[in-house]
VODO-383891 format. One record per residue (C-alpha): residue number from 1; residue in one letter; x negated, y negated, z. Coordinates in pm, 1 decimal, decimal comma. Layout:
<rs>
+-----+--------+----------+----------+----------+
: num : residu :       px :       py :       pz :
+-----+--------+----------+----------+----------+
: NUM :      A :        X :        Y :        Z :
...
+-----+--------+----------+----------+----------+
</rs>
This chain:
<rs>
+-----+--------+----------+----------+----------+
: num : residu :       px :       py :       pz :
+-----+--------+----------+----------+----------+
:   1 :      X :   -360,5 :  -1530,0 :    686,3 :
:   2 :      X :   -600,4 :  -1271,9 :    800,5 :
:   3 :      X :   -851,0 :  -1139,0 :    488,6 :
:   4 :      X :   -914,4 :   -815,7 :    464,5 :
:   5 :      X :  -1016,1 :   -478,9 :    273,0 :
:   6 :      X :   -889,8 :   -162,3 :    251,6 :
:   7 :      X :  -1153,1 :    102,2 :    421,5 :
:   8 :      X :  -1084,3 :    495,2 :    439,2 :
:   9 :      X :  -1328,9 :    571,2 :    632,3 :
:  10 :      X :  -1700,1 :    661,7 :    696,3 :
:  11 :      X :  -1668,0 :    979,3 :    613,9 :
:  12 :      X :  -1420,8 :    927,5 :    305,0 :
:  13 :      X :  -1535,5 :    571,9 :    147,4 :
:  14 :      X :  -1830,2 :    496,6 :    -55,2 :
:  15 :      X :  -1805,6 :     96,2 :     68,9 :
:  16 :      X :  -1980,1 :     37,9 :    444,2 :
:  17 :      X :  -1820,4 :   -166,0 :    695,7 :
:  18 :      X :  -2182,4 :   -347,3 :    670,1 :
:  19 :      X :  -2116,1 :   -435,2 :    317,4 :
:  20 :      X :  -1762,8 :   -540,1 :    388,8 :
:  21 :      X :  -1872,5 :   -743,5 :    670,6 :
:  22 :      X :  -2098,6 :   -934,5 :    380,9 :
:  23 :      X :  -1769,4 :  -1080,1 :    199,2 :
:  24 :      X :  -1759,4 :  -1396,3 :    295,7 :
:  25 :      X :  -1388,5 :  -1483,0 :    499,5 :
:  26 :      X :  -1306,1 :  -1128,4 :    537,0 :
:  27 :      X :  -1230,3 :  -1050,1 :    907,1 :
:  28 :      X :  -1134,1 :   -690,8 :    931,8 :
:  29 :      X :   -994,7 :   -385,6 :    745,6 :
:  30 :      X :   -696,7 :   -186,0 :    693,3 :
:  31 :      X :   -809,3 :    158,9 :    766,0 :
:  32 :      X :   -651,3 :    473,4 :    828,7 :
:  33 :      X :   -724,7 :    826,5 :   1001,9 :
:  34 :      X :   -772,3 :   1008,7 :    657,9 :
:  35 :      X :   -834,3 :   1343,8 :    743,1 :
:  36 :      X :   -548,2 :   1392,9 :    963,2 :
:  37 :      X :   -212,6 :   1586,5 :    754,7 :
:  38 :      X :    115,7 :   1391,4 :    699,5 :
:  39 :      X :    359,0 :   1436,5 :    984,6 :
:  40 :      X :     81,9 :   1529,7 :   1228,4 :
:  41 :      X :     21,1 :   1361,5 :   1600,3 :
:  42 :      X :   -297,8 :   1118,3 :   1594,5 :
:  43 :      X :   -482,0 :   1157,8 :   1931,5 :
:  44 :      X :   -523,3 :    855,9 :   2082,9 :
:  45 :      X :   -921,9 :    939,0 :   2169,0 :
:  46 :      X :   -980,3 :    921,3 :   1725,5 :
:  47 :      X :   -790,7 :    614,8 :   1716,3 :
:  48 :      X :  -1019,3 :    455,1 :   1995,8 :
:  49 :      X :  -1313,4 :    556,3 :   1864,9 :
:  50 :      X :  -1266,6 :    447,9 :   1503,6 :
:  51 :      X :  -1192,0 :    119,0 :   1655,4 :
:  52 :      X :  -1473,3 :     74,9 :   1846,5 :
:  53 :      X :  -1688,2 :    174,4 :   1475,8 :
:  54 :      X :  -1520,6 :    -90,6 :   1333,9 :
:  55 :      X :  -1536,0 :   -337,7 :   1577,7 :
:  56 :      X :  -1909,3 :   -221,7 :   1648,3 :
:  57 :      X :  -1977,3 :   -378,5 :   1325,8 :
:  58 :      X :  -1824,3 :   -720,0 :   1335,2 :
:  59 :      X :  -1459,2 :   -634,3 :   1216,7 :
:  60 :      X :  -1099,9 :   -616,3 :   1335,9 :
:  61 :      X :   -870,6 :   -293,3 :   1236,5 :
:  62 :      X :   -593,9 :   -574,6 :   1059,3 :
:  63 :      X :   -400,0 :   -247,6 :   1020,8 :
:  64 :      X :   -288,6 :    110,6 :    958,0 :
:  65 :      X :   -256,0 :    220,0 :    588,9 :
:  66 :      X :    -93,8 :    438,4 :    603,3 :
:  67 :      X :     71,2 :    625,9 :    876,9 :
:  68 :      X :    236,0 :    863,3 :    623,7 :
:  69 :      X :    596,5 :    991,2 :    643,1 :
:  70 :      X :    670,7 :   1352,2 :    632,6 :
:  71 :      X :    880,1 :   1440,4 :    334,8 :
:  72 :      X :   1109,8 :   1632,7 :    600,9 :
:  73 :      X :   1187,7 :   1265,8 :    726,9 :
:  74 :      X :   1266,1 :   1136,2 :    388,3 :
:  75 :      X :   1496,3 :   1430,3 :    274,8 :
:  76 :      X :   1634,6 :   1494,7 :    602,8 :
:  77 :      X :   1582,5 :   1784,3 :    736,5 :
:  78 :      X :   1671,3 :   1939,3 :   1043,4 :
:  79 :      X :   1296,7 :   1902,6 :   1123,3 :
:  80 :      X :   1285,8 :   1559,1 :   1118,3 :
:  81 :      X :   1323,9 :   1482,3 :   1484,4 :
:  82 :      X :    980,3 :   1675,2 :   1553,9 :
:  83 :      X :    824,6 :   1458,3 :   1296,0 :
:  84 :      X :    980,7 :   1141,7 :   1402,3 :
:  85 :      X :    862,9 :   1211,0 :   1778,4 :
:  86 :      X :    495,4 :   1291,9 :   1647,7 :
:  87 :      X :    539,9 :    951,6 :   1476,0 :
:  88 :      X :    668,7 :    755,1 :   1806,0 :
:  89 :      X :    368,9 :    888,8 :   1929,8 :
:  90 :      X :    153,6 :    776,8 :   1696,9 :
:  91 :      X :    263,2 :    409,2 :   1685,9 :
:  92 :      X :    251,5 :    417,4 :   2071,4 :
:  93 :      X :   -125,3 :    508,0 :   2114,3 :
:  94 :      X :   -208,8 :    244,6 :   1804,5 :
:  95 :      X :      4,7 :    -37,6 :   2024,8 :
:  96 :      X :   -201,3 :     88,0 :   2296,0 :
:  97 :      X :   -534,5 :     48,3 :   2075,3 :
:  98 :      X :   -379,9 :   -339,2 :   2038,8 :
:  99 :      X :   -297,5 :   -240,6 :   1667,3 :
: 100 :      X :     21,3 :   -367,1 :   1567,3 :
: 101 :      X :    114,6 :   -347,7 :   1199,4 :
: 102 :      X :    132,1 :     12,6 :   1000,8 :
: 103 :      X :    214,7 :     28,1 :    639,0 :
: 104 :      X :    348,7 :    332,2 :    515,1 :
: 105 :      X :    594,0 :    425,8 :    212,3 :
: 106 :      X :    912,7 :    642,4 :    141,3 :
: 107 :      X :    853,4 :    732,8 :   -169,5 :
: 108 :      X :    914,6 :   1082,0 :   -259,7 :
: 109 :      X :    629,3 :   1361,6 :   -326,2 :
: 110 :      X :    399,7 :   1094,7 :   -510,6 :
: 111 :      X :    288,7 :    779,9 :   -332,4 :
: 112 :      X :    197,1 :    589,0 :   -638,2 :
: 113 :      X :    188,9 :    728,7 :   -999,7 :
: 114 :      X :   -122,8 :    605,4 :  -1234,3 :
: 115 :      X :   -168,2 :    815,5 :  -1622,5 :
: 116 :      X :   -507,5 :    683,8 :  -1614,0 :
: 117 :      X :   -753,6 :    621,7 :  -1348,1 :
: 118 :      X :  -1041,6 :    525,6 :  -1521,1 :
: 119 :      X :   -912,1 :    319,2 :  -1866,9 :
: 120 :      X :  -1230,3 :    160,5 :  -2055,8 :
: 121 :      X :  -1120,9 :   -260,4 :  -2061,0 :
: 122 :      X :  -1281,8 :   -487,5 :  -2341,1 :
: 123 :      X :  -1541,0 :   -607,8 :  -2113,0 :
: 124 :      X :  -1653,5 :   -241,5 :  -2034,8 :
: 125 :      X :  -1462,1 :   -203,3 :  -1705,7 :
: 126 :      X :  -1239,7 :     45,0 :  -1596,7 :
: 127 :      X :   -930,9 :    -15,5 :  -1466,5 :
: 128 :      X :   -583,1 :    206,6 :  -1332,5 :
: 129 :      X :   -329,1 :    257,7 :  -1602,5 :
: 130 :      X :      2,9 :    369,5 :  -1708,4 :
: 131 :      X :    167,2 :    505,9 :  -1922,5 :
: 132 :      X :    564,2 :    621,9 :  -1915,1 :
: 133 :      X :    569,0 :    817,8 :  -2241,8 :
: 134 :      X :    234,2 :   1020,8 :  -2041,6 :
: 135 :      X :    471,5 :   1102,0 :  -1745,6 :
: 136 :      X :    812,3 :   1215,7 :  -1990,3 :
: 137 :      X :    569,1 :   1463,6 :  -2157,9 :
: 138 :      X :    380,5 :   1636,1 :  -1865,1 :
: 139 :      X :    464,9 :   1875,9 :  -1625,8 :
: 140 :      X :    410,6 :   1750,0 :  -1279,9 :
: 141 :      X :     98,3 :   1995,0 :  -1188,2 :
: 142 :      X :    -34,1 :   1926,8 :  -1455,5 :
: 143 :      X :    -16,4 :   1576,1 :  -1365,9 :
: 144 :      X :   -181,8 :   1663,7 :  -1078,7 :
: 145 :      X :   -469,3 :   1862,8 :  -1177,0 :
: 146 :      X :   -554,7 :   1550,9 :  -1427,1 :
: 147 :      X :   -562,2 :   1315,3 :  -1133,3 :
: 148 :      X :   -734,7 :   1514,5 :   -977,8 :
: 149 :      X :  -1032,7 :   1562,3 :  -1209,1 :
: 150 :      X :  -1037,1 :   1218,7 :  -1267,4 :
: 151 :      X :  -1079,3 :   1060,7 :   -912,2 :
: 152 :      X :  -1468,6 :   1090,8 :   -913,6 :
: 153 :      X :  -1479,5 :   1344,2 :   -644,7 :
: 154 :      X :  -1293,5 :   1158,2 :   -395,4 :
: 155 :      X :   -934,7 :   1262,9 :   -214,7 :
: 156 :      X :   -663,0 :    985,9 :   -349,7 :
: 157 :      X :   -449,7 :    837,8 :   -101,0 :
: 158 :      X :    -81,1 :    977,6 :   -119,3 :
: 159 :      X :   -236,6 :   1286,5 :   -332,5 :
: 160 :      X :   -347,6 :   1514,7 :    -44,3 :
: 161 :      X :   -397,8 :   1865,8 :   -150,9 :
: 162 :      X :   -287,6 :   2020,4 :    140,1 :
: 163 :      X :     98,8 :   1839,6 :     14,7 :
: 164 :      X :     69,9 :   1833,2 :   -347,9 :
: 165 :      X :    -23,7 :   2219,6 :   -312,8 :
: 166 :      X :    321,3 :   2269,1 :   -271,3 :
: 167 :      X :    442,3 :   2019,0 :   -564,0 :
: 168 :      X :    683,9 :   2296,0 :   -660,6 :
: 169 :      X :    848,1 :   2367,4 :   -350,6 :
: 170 :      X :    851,1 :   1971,1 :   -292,4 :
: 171 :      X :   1037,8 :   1899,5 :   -619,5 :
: 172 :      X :   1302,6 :   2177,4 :   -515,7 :
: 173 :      X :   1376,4 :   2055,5 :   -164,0 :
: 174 :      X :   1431,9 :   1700,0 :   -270,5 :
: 175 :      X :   1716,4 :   1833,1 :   -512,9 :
: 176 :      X :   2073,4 :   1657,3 :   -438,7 :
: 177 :      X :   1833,3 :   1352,2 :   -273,7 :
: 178 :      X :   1940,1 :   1058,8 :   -478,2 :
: 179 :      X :   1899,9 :    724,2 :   -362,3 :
: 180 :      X :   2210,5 :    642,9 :   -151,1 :
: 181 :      X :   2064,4 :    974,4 :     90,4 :
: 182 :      X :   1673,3 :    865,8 :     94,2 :
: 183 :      X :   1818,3 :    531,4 :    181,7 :
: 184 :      X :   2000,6 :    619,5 :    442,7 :
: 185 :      X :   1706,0 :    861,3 :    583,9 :
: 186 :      X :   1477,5 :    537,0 :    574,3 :
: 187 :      X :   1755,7 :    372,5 :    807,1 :
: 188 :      X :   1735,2 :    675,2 :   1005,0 :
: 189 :      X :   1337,1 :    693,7 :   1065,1 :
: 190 :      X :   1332,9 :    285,4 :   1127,7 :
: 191 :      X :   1617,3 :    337,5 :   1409,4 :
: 192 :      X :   1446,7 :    610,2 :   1530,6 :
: 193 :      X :   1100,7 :    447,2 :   1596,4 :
: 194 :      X :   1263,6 :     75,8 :   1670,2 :
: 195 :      X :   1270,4 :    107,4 :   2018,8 :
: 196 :      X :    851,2 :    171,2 :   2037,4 :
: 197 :      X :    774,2 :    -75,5 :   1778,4 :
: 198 :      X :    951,4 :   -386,8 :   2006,4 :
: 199 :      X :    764,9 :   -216,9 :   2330,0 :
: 200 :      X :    433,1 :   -329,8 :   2131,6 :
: 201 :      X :    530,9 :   -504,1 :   1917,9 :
: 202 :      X :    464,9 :   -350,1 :   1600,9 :
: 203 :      X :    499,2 :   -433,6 :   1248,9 :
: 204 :      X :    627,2 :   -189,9 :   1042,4 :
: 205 :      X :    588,6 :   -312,8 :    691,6 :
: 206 :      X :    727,1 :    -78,0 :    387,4 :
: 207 :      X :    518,3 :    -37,7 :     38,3 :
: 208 :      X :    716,7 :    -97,9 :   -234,9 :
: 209 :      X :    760,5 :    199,3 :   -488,6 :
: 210 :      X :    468,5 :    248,6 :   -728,5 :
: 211 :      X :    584,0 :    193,1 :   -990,3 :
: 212 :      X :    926,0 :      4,1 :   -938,0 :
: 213 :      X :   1137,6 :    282,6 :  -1112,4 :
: 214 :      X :   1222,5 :    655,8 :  -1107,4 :
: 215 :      X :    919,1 :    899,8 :  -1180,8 :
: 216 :      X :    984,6 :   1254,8 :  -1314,0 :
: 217 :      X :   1356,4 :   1207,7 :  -1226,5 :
: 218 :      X :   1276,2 :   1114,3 :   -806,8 :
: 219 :      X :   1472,8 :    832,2 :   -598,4 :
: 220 :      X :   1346,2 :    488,5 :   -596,5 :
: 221 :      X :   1494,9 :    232,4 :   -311,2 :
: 222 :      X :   1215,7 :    -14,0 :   -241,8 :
: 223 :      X :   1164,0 :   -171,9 :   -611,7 :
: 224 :      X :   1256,3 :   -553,2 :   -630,3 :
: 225 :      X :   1443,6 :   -845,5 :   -395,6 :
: 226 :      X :   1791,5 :   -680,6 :   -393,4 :
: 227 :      X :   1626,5 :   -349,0 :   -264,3 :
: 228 :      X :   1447,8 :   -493,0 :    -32,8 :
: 229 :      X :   1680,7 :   -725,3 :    132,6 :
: 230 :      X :   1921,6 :   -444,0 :    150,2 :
: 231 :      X :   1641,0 :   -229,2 :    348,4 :
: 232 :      X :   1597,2 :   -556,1 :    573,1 :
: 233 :      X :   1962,9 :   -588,8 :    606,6 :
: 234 :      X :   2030,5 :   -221,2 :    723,2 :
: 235 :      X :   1804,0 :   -281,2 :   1031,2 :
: 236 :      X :   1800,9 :   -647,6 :   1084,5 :
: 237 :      X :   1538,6 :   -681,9 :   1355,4 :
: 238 :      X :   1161,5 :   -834,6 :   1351,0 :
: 239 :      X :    986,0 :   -504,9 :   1307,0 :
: 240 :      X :   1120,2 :   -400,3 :   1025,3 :
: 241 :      X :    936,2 :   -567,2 :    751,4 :
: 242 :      X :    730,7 :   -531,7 :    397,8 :
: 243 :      X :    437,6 :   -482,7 :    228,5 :
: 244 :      X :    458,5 :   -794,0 :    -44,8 :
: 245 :      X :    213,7 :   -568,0 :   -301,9 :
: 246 :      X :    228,0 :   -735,6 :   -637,7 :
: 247 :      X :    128,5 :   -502,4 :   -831,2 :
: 248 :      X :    349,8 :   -238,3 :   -742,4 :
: 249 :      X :    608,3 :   -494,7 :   -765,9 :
: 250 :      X :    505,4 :   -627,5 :  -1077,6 :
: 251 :      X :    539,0 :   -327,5 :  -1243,4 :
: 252 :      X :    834,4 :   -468,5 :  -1339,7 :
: 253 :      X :    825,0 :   -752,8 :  -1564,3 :
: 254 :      X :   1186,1 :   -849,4 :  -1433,4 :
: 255 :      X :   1092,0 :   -897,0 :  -1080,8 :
: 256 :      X :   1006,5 :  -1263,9 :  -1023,5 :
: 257 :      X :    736,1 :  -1190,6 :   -709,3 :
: 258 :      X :    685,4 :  -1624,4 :   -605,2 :
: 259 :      X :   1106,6 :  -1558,9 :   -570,9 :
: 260 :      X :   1067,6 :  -1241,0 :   -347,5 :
: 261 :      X :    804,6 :  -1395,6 :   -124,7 :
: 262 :      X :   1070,7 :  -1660,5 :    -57,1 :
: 263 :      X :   1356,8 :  -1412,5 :    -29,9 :
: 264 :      X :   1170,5 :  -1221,9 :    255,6 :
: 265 :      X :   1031,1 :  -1507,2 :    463,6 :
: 266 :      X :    938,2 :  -1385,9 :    802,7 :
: 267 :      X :    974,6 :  -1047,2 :    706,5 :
: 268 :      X :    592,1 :  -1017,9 :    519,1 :
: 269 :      X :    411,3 :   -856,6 :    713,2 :
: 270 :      X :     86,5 :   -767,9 :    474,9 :
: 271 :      X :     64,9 :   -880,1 :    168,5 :
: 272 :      X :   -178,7 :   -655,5 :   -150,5 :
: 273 :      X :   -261,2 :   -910,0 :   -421,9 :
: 274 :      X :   -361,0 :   -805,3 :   -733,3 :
: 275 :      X :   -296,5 :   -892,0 :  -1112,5 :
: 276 :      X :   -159,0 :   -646,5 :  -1393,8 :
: 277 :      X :   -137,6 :   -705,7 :  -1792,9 :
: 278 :      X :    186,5 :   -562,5 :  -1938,3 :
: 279 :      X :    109,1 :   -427,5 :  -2245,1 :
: 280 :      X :    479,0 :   -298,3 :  -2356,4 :
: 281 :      X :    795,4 :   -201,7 :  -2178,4 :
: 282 :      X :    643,9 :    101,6 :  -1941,6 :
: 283 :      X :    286,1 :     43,6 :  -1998,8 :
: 284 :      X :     44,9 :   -200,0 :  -1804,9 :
: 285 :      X :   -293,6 :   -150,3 :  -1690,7 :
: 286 :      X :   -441,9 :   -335,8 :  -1389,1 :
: 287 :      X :   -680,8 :   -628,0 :  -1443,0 :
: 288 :      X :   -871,4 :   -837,4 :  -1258,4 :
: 289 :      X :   -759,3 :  -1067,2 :   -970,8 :
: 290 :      X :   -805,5 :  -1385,0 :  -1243,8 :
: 291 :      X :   -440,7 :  -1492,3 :  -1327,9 :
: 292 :      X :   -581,6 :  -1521,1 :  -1705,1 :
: 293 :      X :   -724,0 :  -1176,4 :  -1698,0 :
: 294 :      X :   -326,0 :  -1024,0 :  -1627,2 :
: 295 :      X :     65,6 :  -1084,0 :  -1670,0 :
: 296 :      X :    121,2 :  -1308,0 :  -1320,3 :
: 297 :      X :     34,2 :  -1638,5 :  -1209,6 :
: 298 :      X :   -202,6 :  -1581,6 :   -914,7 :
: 299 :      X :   -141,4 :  -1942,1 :   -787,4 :
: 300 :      X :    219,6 :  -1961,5 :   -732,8 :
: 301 :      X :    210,2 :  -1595,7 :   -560,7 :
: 302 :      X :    -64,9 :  -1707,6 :   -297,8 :
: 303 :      X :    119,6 :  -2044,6 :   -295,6 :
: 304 :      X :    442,8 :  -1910,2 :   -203,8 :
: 305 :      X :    275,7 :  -1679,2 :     75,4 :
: 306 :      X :    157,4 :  -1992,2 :    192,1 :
: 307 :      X :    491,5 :  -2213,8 :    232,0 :
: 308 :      X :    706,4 :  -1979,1 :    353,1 :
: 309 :      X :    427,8 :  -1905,9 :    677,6 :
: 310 :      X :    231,6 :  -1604,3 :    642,9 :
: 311 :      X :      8,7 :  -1587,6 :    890,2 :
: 312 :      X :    -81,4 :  -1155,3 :    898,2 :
: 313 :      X :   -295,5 :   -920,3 :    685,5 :
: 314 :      X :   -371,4 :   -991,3 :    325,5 :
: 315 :      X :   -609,1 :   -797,9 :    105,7 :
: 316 :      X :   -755,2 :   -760,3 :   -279,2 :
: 317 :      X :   -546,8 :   -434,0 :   -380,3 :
: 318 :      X :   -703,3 :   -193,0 :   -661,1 :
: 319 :      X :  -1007,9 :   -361,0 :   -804,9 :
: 320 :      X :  -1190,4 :   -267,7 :  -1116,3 :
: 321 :      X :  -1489,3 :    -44,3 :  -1151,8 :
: 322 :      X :  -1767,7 :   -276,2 :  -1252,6 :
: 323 :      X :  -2140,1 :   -342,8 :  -1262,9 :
: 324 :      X :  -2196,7 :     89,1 :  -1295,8 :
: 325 :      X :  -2049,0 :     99,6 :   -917,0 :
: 326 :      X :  -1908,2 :    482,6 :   -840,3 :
: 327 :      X :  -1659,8 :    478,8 :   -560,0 :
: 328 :      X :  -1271,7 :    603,0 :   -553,8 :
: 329 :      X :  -1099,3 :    469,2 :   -858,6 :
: 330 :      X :   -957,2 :    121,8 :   -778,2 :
: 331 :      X :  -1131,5 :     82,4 :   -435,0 :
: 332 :      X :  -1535,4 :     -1,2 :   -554,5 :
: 333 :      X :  -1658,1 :   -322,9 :   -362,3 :
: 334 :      X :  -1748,8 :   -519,6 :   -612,9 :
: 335 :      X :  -1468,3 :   -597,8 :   -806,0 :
: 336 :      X :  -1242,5 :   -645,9 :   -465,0 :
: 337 :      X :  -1505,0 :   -884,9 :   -303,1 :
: 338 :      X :  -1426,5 :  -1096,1 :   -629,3 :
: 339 :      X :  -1066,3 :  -1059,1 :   -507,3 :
: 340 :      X :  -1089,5 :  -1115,2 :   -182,7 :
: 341 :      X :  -1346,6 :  -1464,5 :   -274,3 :
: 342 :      X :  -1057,4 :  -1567,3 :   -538,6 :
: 343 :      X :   -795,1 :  -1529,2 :   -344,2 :
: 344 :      X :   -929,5 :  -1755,6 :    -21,0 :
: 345 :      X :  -1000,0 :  -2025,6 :   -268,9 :
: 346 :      X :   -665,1 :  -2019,9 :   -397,5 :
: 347 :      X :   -570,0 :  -2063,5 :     -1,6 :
: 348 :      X :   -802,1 :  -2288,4 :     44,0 :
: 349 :      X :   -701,8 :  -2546,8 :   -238,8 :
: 350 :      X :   -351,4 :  -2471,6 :   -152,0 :
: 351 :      X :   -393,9 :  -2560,3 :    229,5 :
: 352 :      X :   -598,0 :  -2880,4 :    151,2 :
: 353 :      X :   -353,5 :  -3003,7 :   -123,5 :
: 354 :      X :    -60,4 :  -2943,4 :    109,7 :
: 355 :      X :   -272,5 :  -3147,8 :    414,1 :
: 356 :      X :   -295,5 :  -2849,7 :    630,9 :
: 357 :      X :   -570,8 :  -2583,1 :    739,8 :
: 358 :      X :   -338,6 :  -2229,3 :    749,1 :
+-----+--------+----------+----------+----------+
</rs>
């Protein structure tokens, strides 16, 4: 496995690339071309350059998160096809760049839903939280505006305010999209883009939805094993992979994520770990990466990434705020260099009990 961290940007992120450089075993980021809208073309020249930053610096780009899908795509639209193109375009200048695996989501008009960015923990950090009776009792802009204020100045990933402008309008045109339709749109978009990702050999690994059931009445299709394997199913080919993120997963006590690693060997192609405490049916809060500190055994998740193979991008996913650090809520250094140290000595004790060196 490859560790990594989860960079927006120089002109987005708080963290340098000289302070990620400084966790020890991490070897590149997973980075992303922030300021450019959802659906748009990214010029191969800004995709070049931002390597050469990164690499200037001692790192790899691991990765693309996210090259975002236009909600045109995922209804499916007449429109589509423009989009779609824009994104075969996209995927052929990164294969060009030598950077093969792009995460990305299908999750209608909200990327991830959190009721809380900022929750005060018993040791005085903050942490993301949720809570469902929060969502059934607000209006979705109002939702919005109280992310908003809450993000410490910083623009959330998968809440761009040139999108979310139009939350209205968004809700309206996904009306009579339930999840048999956004299902078969996903099919759609994969087919669509199969034939570039083969050419360079792309990995195009899905996010599961955040979290793993309906929000304010949208479709869900990427939410435990059965949903996934079906999505693996539909287009049966090495591209088309997943994002193993335990905490999105794990949003749902049910889903047994040591069991899903197994179910989708071969087809991980990045992997977020990070713990969460369940606190009641609908309500968690994230915690830190220490399996004591949450709800899953941190051990048998790393261990099962490491017997079925997995050999791409891993990272620390949302960290807590800690030690007085400012940065965008869930993505301060601190707490995900903790992750990132945890989870290679997890690997490491894994590899040497097992007699290998992965």
């Amino acid at each position: 496995m490859k560790m990594t961290l989860r960079w927006y940007g120089s002109q987005f992120d708080s963290v340098t690339l000289q302070y990620i450089r400084q966790v020890p075993g991490v070897v590149g980021v997973i980075t992303t071309l922030y300021d450019i809208p959802t659906g748009a073309l990214w010029p191969l020249e800004k995709i070049t350059a931002l390597k050469k930053e990164v690499e200037d610096a001692g790192l790899e780009i691991s990765g693309i998160e996210s090259v975002n899908i236009h909600d045109d795509i995922k209804i499916g639209l007449p429109s589509r096809d423009a989009y779609i193109e824009n994104y075969i375009k996209t995927l052929e200048h990164l294969g060009q760049c030598g950077i093969t695996m792009a995460c990305y989501n299908f999750m209608p008009v909200f990327d991830w839903t959190r009721t809380d960015l900022a929750k005060m923990r018993s040791d005085g950090s903050t942490v993301l939280a949720y809570d469902q009776k929060i969502v059934d009792a607000i209006d979705p802009e109002k939702f919005i505006e109280s992310t908003d204020k809450s993000s410490n100045g910083f623009v959330m990933p998968g809440w761009e305010p040139h999108r979310l402008a139009h939350v209205k309008e968004l809700f309206e045109r996904y009306k009579g999209v339930d999840n048999e339709k956004l299902f078969a749109n996903l099919v759609y978009f994969l087919k669509a883009i199969q034939n570039v990702c083969e050419k360079y050999d792309i990995k195009m690994a899905i996010h599961p939805d955040d979290p793993a059931w309906s929000v304010f009445n949208l479709p869900r299709i990427i939410t435990g094993k059965d949903a996934i394997k079906k999505m693996l199913d539909a287009v049966d080919a090495s591209f088309n992979g997943v994002t193993l993120c335990t905490g999105s997963l794990g949003t749902n006590p049910k889903n047994d994520l040591p069991d899903i690693i197994r179910a989708c060997k071969g087809r991980i192609h990045f992997a977020h770990v990070r713990n969460v405490h369940h606190i009641a049916p609908g309500i968690f809060e994230e915690a830190a990466h220490l399996s004591s500190d949450g709800s899953f055994d941190m051990y048998e998740i790393v261990k099962a990434l490491y017997e079925t193979g997995f050999d791409g991008p891993i990272r620390p996913d949302h960290g807590r705020m800690i030690w007085g650090e400012n940065a965008m809520p869930g993505y301060g250094l601190y707490d995900r260099a903790l992750g990132a140290a945890y989870i290679n000595g997890l690997w490491e004790a894994i590899a040497k009990n097992a007699g290998g060196s992965r």
